[in-house]
C-alpha positions as CSV (number, residue, x, y, z in Angstrom):
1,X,1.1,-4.3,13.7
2,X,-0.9,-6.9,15.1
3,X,1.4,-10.3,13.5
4,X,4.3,-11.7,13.4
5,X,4.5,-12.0,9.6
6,X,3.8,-7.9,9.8
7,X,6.6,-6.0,9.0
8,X,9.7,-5.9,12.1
9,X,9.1,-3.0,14.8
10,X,11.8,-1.7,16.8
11,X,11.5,0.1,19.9
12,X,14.3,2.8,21.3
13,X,14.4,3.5,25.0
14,X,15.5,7.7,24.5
15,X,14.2,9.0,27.6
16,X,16.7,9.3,29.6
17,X,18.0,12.4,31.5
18,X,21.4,11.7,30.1
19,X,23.5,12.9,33.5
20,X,26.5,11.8,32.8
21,X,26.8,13.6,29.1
22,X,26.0,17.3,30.7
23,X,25.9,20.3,29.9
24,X,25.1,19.0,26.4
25,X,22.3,17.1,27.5
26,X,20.6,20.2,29.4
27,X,19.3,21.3,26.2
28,X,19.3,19.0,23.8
29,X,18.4,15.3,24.2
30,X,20.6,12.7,24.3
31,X,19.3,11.1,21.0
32,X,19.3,13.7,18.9
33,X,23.3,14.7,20.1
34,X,25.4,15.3,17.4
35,X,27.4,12.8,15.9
36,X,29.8,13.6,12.9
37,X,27.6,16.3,11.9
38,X,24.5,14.8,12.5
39,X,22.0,13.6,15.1
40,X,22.8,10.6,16.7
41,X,18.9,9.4,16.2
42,X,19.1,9.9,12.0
43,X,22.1,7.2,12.4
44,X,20.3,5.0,13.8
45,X,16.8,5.4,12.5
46,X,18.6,5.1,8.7
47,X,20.5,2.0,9.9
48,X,16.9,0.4,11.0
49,X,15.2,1.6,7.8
50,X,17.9,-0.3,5.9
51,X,18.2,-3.2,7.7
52,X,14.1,-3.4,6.6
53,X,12.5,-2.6,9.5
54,X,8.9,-1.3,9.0
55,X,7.9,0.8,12.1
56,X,10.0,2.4,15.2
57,X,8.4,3.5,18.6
58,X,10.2,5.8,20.2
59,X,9.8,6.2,24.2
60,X,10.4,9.4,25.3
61,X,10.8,11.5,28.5
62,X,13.4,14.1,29.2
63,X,13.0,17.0,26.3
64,X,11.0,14.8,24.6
65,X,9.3,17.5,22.4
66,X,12.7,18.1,20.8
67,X,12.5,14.5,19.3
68,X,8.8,14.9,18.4
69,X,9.8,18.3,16.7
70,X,13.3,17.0,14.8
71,X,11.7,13.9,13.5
72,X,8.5,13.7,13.3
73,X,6.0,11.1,11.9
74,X,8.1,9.2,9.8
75,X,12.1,9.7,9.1
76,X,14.0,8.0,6.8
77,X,10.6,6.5,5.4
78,X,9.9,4.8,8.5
79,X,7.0,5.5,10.2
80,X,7.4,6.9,14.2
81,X,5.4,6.1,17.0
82,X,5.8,8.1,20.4
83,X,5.0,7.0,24.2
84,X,5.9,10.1,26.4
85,X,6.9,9.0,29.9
86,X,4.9,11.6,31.4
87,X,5.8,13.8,34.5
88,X,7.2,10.6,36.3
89,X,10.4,9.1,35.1
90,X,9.5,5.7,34.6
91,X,12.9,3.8,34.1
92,X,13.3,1.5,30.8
93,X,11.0,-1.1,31.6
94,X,8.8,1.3,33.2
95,X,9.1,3.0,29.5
96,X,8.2,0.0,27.8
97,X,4.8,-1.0,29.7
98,X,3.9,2.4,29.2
99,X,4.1,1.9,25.2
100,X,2.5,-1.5,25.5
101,X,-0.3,-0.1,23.4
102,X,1.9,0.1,20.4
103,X,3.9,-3.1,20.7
104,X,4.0,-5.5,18.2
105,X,3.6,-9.4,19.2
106,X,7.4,-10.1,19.1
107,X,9.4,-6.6,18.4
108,X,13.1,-5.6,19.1
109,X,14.2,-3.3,22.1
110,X,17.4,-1.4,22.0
111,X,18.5,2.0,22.7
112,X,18.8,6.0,22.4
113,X,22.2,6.5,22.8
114,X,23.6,2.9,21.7
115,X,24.8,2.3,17.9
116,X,25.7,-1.8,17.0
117,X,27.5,-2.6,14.1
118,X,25.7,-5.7,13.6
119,X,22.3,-6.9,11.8
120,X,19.1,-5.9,14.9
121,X,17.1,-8.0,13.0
122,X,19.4,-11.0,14.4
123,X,17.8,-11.3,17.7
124,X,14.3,-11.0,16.1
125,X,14.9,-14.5,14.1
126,X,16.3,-16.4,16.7
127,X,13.6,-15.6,18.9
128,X,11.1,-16.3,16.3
129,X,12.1,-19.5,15.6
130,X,12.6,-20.9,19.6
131,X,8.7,-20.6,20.4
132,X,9.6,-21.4,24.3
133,X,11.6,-18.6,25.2
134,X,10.6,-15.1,26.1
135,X,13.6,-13.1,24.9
136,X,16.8,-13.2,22.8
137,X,19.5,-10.8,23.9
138,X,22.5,-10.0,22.0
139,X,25.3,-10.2,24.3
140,X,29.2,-9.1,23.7
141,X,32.2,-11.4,25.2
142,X,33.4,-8.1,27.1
143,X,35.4,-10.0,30.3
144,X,35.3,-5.9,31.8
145,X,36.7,-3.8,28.7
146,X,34.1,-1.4,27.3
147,X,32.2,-1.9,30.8
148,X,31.8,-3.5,33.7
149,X,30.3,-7.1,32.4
150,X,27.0,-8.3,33.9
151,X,26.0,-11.4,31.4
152,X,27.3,-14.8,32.0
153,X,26.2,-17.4,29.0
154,X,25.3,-20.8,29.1
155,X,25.4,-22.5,25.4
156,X,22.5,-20.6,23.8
157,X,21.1,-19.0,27.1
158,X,21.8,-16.4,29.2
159,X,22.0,-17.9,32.2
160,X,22.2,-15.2,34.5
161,X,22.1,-11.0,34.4
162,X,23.8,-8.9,37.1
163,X,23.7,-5.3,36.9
164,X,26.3,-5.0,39.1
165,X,26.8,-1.7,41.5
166,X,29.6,1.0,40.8
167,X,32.9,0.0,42.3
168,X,31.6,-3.7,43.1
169,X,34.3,-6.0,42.2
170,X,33.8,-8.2,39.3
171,X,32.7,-11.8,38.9
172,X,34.7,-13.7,36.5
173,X,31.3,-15.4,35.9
174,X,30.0,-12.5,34.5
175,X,32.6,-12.4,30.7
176,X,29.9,-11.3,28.5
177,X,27.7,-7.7,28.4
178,X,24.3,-6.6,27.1
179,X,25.2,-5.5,23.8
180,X,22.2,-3.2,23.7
181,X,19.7,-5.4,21.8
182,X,16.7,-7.8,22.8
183,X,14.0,-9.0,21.4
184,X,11.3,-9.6,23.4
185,X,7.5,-10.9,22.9
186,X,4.9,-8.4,24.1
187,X,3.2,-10.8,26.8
188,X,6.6,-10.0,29.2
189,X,5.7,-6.3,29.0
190,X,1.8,-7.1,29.4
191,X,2.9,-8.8,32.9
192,X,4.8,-5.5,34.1
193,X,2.9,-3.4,36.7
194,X,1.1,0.0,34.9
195,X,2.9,3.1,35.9
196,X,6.1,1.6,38.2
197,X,9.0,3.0,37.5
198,X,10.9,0.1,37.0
199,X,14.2,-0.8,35.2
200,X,15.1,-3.2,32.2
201,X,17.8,-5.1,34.3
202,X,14.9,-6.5,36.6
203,X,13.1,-8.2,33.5
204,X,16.9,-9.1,31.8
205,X,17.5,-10.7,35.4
206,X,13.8,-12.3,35.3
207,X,14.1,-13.8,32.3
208,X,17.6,-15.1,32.8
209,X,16.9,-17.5,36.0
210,X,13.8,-19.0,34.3
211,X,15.5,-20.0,31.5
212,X,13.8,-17.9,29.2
213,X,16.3,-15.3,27.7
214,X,18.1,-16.8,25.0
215,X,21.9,-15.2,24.3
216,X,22.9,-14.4,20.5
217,X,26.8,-13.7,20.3
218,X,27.9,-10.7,18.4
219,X,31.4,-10.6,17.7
220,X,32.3,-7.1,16.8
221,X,32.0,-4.2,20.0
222,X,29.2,-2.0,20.7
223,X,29.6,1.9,20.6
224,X,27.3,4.1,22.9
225,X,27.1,8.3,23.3
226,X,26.5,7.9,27.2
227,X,29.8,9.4,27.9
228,X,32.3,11.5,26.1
229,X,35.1,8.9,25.3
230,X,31.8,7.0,23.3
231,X,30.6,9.6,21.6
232,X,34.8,10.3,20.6
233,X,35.0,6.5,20.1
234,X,31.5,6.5,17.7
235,X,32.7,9.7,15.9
236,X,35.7,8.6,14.7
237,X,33.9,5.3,13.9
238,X,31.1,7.1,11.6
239,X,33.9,9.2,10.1
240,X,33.6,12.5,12.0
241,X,37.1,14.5,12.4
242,X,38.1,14.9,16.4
243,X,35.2,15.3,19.0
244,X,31.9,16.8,18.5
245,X,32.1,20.6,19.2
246,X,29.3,21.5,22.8
């Protein structure tokens, strides 16, 4: 996809070891966990397809085979690209310069084991149509609810990212969360060092205090499978009855 006018790419961060979700992640991924009867990945790779994207890469790592073997080349009539982490965990920005040679110009990041009720395309156009910044990041007026916050929003611009430690006290500054969504251009993952592990929040934190991350408010919360009470919460929410059986 080597234009902007091509049709929209998304790229899905499922490489994780998913720790915090075991034993059900020792064998089985976290993406393809099931979710009112079905993987969690045919959710969202059917929600992308309809939404009109053209193309997904997937990064993969931990049991990354399992995806390969689930999905395939092309699900739900999209077609599927894979960038394997490789013996090293590289982290999600460490995933992304590793897939660099499937990136579209402008394409949207989000992730394996997050599912937004809202339209991913969204960040796509507003970062489309503000030539000067680097990224557009959908961002949730959380003020500590679903999770600790780590956004705090200037009008259209996130004007700074924390990822803030476990058991840190919170910074009223920080009201608003990554909602799980960014789109990015591909120069800010051609400037990322080759084979670093490295993680997303250091390029979200980058981009933030140059005044290049734009913010996109979403008004209705994010659901996530990274722990049990989200993958109860995102159950109930795609109609499944009670909590997926291990």
């Amino acid at each position: 996809m080597g234009a902007d006018a091509s049709p929209p790419q998304a790229v899905i961060l499922a490489g994780g070891l998913g720790t915090r979700m075991r034993p059900r992640t020792e064998r089985t991924p976290k993406f393809l966990l099931p979710v009112a009867g079905r993987p969690f990945g045919a959710w969202l790779l059917e929600r992308l397809a309809a939404l009109g994207f053209g193309e997904v890469v997937l990064c993969v790592g931990h049991l990354g085979d399992a995806v390969r073997g689930a999905l395939g080349d092309r699900f739900a009539g999209l077609p599927l690209l894979y960038a394997d982490d490789g013996p090293v965990l590289l982290g999600t920005a460490g995933a992304l310069r590793r897939a660099l040679p499937h990136l579209a110009p402008v394409f949207l990041m989000t992730y394996g084991d997050s599912y937004l009720p809202f339209d991913y395309l969204a960040p796509l156009r507003d970062l489309r149509a503000h030539p000067d910044a680097l990224g557009t990041m959908a961002v949730y007026r959380n003020e500590g609810r679903l999770d600790a916050s780590n956004t705090a929003v200037s009008g259209d611009l996130v004007a700074r990212y924390e990822k803030r430690p476990p058991g840190a006290p919170p910074d009223p500054a920080l009201d608003h969360i990554d909602y799980g969504a960014t789109a990015l251009r591909r120069e800010v993952v051609e400037a990322l060092p080759a084979g670093a592990p490295l993680g997303f929040d250091a390029v979200q934190r980058d981009l933030a205090s140059r005044g290049r991350l734009r913010a996109l408010a979403v008004a209705e919360r994010f659901y996530e499978i990274g722990s049990e009470q989200g993958l109860r919460d995102l159950t109930a929410a795609l109609g499944g009855a009670g909590e997926e059986q291990r």
